[in-house]
PyMOL Python script that loads the backbone (N, CA, C, O; Angstrom):
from pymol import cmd

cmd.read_pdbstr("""\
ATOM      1  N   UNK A   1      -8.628  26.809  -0.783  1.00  0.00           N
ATOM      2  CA  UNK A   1      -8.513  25.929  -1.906  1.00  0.00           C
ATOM      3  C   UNK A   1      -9.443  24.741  -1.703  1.00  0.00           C
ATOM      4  O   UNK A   1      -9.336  24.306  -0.556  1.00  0.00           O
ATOM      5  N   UNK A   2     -10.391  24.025  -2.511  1.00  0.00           N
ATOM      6  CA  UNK A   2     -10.961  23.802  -2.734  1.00  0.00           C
ATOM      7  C   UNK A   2     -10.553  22.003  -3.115  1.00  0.00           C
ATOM      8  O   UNK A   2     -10.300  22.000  -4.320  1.00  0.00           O
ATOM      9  N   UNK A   3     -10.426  20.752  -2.635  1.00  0.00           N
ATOM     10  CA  UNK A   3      -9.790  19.779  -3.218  1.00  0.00           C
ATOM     11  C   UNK A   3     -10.566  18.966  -3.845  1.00  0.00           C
ATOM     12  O   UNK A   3     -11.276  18.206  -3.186  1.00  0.00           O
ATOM     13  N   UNK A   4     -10.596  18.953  -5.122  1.00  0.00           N
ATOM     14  CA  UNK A   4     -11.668  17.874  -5.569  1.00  0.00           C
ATOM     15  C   UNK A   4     -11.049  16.526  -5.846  1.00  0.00           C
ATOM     16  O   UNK A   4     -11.666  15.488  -5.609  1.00  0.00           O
ATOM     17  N   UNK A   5      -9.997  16.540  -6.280  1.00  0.00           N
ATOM     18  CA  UNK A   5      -9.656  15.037  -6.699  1.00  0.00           C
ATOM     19  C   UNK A   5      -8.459  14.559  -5.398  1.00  0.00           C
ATOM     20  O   UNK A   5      -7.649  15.437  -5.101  1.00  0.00           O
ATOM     21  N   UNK A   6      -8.384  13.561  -4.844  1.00  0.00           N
ATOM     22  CA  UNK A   6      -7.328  13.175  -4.017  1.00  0.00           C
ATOM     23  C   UNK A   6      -7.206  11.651  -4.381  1.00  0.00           C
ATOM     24  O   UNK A   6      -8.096  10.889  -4.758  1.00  0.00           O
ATOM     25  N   UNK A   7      -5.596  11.354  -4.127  1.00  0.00           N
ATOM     26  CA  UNK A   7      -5.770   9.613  -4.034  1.00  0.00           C
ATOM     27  C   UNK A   7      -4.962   9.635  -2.845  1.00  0.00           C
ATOM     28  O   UNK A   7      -4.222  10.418  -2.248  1.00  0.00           O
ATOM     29  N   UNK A   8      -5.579   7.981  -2.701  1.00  0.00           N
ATOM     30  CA  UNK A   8      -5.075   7.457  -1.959  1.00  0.00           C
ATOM     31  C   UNK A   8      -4.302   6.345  -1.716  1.00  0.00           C
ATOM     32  O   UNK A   8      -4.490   5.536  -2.626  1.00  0.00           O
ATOM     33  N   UNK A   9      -3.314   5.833  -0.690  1.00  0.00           N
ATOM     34  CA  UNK A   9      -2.564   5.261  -0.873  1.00  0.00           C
ATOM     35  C   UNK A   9      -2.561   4.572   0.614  1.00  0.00           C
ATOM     36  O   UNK A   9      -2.206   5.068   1.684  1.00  0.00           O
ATOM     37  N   UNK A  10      -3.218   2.897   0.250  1.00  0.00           N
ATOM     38  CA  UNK A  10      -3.060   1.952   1.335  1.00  0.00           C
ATOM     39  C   UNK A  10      -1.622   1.684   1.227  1.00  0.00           C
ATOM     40  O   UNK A  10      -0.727   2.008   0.446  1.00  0.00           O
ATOM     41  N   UNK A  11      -1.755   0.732   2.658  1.00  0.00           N
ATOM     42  CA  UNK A  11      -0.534  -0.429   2.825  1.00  0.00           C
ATOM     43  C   UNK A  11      -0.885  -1.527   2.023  1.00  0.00           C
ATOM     44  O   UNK A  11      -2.067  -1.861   1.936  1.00  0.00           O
ATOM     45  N   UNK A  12       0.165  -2.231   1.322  1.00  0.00           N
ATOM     46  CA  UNK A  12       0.256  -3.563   0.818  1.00  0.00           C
ATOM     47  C   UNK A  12       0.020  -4.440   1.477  1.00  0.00           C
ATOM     48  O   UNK A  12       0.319  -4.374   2.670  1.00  0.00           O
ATOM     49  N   UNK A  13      -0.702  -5.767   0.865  1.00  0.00           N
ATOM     50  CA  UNK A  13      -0.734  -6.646   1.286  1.00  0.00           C
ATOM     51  C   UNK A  13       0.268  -7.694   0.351  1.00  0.00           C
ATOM     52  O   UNK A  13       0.574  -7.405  -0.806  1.00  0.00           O
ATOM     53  N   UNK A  14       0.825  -9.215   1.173  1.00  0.00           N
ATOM     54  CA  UNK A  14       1.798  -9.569  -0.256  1.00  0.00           C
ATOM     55  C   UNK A  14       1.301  -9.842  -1.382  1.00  0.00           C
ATOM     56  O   UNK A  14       2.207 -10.402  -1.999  1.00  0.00           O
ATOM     57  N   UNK A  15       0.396  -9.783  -2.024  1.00  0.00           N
ATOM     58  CA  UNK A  15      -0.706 -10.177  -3.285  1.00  0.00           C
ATOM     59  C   UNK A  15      -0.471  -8.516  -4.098  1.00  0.00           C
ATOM     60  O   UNK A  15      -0.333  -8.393  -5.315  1.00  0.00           O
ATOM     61  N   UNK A  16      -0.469  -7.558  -3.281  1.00  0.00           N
ATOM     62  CA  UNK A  16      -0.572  -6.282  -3.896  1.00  0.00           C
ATOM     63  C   UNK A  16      -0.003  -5.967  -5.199  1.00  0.00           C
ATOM     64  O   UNK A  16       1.123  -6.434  -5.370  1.00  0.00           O
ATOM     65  N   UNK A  17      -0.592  -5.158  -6.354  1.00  0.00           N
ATOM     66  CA  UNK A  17       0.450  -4.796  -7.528  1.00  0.00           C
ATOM     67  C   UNK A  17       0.004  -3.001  -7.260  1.00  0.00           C
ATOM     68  O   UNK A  17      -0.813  -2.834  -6.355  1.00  0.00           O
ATOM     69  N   UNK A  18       0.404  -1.966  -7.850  1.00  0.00           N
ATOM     70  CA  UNK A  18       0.355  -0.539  -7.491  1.00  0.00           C
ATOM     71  C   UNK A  18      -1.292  -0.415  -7.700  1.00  0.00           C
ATOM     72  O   UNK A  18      -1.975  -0.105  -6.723  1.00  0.00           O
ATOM     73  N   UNK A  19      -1.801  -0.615  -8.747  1.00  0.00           N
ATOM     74  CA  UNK A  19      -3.470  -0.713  -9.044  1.00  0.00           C
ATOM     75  C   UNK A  19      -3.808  -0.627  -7.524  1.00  0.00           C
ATOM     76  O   UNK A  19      -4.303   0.380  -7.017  1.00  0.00           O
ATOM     77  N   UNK A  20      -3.495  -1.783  -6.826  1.00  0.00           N
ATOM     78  CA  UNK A  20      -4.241  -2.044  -5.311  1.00  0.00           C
ATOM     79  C   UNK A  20      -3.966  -1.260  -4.943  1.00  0.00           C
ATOM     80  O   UNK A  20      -4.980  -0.564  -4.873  1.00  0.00           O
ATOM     81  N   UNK A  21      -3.050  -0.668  -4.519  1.00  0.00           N
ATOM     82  CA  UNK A  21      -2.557   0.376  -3.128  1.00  0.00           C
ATOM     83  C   UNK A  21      -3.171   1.791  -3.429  1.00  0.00           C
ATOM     84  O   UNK A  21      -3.568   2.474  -2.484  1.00  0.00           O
ATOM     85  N   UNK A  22      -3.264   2.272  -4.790  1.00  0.00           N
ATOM     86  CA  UNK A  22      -3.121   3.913  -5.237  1.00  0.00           C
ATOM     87  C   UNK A  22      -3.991   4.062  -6.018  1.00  0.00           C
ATOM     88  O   UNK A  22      -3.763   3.682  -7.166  1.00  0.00           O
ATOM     89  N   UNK A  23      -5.400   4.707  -5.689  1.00  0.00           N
ATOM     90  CA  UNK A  23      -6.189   5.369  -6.293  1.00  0.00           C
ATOM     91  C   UNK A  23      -7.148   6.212  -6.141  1.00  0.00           C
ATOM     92  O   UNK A  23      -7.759   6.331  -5.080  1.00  0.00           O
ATOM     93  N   UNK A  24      -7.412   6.970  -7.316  1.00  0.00           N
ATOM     94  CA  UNK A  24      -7.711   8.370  -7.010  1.00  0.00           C
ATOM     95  C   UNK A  24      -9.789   8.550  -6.887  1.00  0.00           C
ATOM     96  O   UNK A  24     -10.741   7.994  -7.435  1.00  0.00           O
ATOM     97  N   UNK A  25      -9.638   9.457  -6.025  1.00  0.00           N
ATOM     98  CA  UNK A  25     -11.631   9.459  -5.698  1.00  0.00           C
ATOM     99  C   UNK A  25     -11.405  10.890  -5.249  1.00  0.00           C
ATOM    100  O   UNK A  25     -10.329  11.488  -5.237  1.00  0.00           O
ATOM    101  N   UNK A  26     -13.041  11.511  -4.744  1.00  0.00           N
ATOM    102  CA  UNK A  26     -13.307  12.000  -4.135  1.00  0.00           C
ATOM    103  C   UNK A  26     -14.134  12.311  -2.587  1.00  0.00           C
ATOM    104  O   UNK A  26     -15.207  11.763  -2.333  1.00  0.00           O
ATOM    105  N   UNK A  27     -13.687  12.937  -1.957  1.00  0.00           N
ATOM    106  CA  UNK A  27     -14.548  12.918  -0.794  1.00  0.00           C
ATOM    107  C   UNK A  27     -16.045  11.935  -0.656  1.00  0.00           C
ATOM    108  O   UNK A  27     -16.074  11.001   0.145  1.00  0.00           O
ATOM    109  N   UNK A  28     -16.934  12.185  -1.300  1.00  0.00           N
ATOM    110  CA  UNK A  28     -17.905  10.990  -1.566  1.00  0.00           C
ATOM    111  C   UNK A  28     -17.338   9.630  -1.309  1.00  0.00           C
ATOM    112  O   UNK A  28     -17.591   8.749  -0.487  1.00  0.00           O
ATOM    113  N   UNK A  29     -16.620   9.737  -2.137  1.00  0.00           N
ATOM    114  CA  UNK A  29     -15.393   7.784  -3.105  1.00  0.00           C
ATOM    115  C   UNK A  29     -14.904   7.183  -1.321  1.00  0.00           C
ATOM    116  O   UNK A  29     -15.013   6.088  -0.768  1.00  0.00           O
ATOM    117  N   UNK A  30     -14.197   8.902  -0.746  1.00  0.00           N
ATOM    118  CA  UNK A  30     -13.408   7.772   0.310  1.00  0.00           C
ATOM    119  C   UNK A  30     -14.437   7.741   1.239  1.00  0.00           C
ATOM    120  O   UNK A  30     -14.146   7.026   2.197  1.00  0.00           O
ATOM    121  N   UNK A  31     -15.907   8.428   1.333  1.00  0.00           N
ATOM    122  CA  UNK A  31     -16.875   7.453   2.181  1.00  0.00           C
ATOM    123  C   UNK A  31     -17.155   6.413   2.130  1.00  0.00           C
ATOM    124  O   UNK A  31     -17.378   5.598   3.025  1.00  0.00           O
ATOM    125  N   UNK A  32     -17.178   6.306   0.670  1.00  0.00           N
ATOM    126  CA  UNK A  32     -17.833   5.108   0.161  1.00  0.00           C
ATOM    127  C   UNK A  32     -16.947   4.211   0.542  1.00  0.00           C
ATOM    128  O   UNK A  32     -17.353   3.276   1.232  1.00  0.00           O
ATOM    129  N   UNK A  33     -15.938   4.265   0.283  1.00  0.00           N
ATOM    130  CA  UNK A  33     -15.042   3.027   0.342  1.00  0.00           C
ATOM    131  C   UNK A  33     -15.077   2.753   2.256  1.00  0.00           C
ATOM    132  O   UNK A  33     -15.096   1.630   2.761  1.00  0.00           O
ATOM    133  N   UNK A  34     -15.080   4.185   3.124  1.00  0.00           N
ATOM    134  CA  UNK A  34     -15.260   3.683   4.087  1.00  0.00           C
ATOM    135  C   UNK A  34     -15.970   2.710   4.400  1.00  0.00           C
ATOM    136  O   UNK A  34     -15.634   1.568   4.712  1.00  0.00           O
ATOM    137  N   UNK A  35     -17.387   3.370   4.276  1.00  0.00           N
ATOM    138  CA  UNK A  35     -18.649   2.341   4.114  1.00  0.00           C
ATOM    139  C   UNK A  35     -18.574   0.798   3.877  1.00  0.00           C
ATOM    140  O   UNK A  35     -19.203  -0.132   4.381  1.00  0.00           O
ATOM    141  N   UNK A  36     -17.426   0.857   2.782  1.00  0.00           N
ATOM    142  CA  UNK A  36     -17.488  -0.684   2.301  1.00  0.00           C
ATOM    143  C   UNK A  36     -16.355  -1.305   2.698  1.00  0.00           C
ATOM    144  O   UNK A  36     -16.211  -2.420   2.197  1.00  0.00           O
ATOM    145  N   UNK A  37     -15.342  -0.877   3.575  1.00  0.00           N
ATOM    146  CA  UNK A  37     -14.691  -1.769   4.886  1.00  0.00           C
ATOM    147  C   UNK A  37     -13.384  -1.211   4.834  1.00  0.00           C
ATOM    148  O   UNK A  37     -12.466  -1.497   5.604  1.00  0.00           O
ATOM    149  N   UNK A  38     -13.338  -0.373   3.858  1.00  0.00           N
ATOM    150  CA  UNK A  38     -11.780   0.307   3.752  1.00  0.00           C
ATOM    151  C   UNK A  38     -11.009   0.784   5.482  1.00  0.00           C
ATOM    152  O   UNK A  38     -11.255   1.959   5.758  1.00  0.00           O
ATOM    153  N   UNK A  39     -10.351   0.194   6.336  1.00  0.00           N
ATOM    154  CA  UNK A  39     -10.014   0.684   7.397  1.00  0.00           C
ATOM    155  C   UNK A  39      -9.279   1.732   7.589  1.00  0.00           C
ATOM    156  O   UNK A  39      -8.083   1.684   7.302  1.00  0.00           O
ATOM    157  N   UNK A  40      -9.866   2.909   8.123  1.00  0.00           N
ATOM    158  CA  UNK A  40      -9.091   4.101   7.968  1.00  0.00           C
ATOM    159  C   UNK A  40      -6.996   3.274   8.996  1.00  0.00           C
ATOM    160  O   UNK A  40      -5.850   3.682   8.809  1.00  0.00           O
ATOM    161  N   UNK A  41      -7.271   2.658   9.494  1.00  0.00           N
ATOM    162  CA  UNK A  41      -5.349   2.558   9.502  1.00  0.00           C
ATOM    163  C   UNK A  41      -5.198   1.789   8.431  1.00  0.00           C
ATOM    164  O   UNK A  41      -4.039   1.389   8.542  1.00  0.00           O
ATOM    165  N   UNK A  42      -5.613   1.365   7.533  1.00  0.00           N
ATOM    166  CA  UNK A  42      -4.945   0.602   6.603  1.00  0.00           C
ATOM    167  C   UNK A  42      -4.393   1.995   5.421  1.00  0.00           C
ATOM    168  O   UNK A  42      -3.645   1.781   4.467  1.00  0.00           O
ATOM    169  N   UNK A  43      -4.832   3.057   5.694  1.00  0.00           N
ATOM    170  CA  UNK A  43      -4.654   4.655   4.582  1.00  0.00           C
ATOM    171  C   UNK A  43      -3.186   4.859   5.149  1.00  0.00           C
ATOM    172  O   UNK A  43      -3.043   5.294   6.292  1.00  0.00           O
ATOM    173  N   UNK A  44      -1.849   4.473   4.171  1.00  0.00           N
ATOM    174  CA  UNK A  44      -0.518   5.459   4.376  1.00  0.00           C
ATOM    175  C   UNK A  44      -0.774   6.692   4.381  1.00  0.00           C
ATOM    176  O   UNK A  44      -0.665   7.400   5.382  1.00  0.00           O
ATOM    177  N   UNK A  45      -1.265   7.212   2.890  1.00  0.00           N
ATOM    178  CA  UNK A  45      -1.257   8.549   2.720  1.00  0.00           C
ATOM    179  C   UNK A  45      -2.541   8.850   2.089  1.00  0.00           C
ATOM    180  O   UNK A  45      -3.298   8.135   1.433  1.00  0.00           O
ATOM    181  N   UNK A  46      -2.615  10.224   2.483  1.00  0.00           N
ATOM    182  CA  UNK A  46      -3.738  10.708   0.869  1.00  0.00           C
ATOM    183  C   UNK A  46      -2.415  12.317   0.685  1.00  0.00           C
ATOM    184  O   UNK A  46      -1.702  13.015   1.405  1.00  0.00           O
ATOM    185  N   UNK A  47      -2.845  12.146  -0.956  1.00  0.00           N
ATOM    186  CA  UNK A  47      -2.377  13.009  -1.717  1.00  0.00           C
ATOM    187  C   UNK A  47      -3.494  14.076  -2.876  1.00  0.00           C
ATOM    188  O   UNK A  47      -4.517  13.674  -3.431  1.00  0.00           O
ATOM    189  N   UNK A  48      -2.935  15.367  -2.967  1.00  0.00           N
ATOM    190  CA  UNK A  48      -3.376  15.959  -4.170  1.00  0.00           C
ATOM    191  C   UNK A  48      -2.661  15.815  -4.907  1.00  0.00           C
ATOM    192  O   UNK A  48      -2.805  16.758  -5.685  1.00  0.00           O
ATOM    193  N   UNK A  49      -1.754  15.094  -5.295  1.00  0.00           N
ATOM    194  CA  UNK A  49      -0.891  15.300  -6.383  1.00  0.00           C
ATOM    195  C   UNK A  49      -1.381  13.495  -6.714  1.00  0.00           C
ATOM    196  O   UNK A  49      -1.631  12.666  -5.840  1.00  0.00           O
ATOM    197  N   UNK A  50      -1.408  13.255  -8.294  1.00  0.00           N
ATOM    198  CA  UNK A  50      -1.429  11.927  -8.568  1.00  0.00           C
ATOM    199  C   UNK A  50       0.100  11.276  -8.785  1.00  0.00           C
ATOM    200  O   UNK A  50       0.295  10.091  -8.513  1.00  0.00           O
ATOM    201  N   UNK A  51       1.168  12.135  -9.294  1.00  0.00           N
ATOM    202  CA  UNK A  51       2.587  11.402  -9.878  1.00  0.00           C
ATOM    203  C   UNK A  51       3.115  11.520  -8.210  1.00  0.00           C
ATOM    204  O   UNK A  51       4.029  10.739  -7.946  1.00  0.00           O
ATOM    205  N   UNK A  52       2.687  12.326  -7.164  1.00  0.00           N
ATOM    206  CA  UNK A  52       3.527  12.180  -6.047  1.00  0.00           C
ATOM    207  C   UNK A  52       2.562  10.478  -5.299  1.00  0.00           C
ATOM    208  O   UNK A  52       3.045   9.510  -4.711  1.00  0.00           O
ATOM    209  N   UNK A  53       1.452  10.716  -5.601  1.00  0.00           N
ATOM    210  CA  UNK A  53       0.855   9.579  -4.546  1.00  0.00           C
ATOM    211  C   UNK A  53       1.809   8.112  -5.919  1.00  0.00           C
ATOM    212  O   UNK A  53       2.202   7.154  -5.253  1.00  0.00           O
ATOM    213  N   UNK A  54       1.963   8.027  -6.682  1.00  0.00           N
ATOM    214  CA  UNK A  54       2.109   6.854  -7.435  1.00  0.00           C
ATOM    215  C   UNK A  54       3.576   6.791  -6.963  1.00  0.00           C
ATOM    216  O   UNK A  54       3.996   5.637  -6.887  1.00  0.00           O
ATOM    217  N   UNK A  55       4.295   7.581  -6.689  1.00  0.00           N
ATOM    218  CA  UNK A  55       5.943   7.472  -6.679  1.00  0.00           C
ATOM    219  C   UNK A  55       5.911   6.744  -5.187  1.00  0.00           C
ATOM    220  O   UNK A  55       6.625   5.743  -5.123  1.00  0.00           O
ATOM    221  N   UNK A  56       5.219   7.081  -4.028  1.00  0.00           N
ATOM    222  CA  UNK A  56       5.162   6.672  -2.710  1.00  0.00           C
ATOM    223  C   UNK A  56       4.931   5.782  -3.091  1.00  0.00           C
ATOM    224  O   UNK A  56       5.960   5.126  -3.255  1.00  0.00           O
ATOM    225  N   UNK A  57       3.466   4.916  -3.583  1.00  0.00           N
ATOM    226  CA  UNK A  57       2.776   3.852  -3.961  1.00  0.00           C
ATOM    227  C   UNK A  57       3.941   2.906  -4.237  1.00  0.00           C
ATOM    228  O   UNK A  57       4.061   1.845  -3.625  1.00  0.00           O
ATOM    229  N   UNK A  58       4.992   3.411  -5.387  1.00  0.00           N
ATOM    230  CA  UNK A  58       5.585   2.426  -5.833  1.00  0.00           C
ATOM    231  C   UNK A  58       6.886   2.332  -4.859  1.00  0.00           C
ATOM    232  O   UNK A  58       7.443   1.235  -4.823  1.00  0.00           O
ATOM    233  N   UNK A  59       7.241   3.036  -4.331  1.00  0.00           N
ATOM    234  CA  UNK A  59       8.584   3.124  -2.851  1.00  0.00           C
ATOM    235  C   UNK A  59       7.545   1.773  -2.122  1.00  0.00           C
ATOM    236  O   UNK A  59       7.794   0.568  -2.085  1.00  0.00           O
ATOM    237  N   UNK A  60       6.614   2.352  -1.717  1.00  0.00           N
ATOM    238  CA  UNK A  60       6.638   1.337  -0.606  1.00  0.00           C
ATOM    239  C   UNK A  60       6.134   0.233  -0.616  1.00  0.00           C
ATOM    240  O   UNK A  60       5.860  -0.352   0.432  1.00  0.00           O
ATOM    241  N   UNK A  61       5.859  -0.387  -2.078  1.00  0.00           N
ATOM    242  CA  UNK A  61       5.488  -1.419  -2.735  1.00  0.00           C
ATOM    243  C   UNK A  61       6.826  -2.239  -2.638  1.00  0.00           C
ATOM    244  O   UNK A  61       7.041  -3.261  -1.986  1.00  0.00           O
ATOM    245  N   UNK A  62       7.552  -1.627  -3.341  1.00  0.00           N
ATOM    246  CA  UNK A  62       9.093  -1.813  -4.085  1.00  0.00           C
ATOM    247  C   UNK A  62       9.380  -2.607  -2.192  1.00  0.00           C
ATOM    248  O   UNK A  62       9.512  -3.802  -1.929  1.00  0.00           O
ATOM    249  N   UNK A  63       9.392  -1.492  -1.266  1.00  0.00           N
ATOM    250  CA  UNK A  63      10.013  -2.028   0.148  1.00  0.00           C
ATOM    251  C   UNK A  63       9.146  -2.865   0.761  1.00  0.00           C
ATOM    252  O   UNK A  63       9.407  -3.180   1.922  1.00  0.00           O
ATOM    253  N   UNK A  64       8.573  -3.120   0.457  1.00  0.00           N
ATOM    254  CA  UNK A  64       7.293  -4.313   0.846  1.00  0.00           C
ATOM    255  C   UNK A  64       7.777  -5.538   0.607  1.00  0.00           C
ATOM    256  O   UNK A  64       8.102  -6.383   1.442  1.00  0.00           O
ATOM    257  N   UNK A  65       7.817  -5.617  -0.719  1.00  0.00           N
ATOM    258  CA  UNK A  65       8.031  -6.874  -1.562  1.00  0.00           C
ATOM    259  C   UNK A  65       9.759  -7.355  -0.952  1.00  0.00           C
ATOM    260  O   UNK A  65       9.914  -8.526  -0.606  1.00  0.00           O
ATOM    261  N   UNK A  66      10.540  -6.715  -0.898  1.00  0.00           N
ATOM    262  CA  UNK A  66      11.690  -6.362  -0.908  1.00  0.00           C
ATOM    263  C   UNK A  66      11.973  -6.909   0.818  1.00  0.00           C
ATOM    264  O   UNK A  66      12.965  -7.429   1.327  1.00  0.00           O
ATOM    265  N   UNK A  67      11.041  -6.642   1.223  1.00  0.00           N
ATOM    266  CA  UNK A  67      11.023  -7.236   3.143  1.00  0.00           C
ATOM    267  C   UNK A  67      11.064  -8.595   2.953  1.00  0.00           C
ATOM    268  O   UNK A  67      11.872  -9.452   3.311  1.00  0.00           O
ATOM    269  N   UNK A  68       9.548  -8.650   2.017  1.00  0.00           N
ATOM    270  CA  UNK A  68       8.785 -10.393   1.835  1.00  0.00           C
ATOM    271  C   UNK A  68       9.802 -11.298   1.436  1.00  0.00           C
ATOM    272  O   UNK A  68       9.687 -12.522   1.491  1.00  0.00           O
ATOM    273  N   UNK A  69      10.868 -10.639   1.006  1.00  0.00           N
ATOM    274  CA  UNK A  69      11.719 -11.723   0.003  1.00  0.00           C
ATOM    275  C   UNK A  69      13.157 -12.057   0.891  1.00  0.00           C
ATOM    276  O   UNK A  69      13.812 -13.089   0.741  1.00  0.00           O
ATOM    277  N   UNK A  70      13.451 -11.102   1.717  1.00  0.00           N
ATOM    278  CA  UNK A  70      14.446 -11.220   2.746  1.00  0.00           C
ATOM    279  C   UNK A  70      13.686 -11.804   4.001  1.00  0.00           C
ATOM    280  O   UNK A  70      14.296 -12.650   4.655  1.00  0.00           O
ATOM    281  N   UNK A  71      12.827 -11.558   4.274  1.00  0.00           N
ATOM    282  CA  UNK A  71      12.558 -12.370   5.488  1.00  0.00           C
ATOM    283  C   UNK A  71      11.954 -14.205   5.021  1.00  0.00           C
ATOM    284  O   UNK A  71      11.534 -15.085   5.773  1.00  0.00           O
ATOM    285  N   UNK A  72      12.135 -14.216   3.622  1.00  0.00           N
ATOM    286  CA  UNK A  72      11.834 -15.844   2.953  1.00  0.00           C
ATOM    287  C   UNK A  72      13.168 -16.462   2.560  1.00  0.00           C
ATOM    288  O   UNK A  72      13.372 -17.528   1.979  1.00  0.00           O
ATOM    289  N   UNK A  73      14.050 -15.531   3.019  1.00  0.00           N
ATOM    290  CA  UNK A  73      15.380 -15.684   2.363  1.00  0.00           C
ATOM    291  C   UNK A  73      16.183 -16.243   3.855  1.00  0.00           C
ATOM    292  O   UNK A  73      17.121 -17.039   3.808  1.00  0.00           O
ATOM    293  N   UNK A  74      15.658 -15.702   5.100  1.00  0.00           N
ATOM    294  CA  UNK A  74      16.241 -15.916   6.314  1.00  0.00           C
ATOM    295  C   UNK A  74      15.548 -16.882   6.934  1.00  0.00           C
ATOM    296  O   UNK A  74      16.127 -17.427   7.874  1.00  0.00           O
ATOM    297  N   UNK A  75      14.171 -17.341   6.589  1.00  0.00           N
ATOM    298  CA  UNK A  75      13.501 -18.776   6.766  1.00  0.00           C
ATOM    299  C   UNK A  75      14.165 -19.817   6.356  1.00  0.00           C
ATOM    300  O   UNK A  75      14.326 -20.912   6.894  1.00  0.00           O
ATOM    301  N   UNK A  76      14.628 -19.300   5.134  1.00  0.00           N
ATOM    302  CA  UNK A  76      15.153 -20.778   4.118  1.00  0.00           C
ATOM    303  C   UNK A  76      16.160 -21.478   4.975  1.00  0.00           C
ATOM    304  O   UNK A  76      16.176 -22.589   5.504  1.00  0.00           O
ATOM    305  N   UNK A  77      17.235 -20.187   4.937  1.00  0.00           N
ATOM    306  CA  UNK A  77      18.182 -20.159   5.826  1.00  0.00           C
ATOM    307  C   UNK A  77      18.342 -20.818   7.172  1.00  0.00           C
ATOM    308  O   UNK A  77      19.263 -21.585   7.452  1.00  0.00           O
ATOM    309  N   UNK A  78      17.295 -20.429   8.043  1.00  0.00           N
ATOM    310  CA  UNK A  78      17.317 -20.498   9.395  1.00  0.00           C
ATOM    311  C   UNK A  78      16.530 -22.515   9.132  1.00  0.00           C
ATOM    312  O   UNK A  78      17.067 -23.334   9.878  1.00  0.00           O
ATOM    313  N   UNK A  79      15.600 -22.993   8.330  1.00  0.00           N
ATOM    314  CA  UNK A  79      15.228 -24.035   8.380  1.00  0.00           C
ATOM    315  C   UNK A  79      16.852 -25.327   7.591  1.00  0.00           C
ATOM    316  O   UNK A  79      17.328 -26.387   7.998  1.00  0.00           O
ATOM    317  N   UNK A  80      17.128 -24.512   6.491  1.00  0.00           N
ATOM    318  CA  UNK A  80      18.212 -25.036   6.187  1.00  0.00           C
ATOM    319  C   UNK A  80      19.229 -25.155   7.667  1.00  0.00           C
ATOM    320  O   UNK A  80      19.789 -26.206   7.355  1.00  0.00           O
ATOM    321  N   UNK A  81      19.513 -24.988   8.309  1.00  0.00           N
ATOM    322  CA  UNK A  81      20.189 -25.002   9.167  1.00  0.00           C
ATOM    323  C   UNK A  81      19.894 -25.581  10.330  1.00  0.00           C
ATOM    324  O   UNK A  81      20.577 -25.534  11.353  1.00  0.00           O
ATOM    325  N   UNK A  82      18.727 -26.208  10.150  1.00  0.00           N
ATOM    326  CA  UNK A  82      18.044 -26.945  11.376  1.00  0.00           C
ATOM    327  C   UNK A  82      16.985 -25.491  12.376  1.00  0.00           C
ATOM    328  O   UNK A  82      16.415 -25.700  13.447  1.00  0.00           O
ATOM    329  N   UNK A  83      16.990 -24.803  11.998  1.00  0.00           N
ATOM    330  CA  UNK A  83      16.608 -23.583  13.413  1.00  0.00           C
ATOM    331  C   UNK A  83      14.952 -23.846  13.240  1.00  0.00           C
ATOM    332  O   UNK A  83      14.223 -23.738  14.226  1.00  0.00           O
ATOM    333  N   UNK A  84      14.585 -24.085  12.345  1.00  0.00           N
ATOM    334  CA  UNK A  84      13.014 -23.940  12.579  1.00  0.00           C
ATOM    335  C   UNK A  84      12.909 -25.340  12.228  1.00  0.00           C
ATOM    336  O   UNK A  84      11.810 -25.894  12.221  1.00  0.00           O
TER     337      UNK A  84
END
""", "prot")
cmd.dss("prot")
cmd.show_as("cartoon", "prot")
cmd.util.cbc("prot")
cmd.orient("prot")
């Protein structure tokens, strides 16, 4: 089988919306992007499927954001309380 279209799917950064993390190229695309500083560990996944790479995309967006906001939630906390 033959794969022409694949996407891909970085890690978030906290700025990220799904656009950033998940999109689709070809073999050429993910040189290119090598080329232009894309760090192969920064790649979660690559997919042939586009609705499976967007559903991950958005899981681990969703748990990203979802970290960012509990660990700002245990700062507050921990400074409210004198700790930091």
């Amino acid at each position: 089988m033959r794969i022409e279209k694949l996407w891909v799917v970085v890690r978030p950064s906290p700025t990220s919306e799904l656009g950033d993390i998940c999109f689709q190229t070809d073999a050429k695309g993910l040189a290119l992007q090598f080329k232009g500083g894309l760090d192969p560990a920064d790649i979660h996944a690559l997919y042939t499927s586009g609705n499976e790479a967007q559903r991950e995309a958005d899981r681990i967006l969703t748990a990203f954001k979802s970290y960012e906001i509990a660990f700002e939630q245990g700062r507050r906390i921990a400074r409210d309380e004198g700790r930091l």
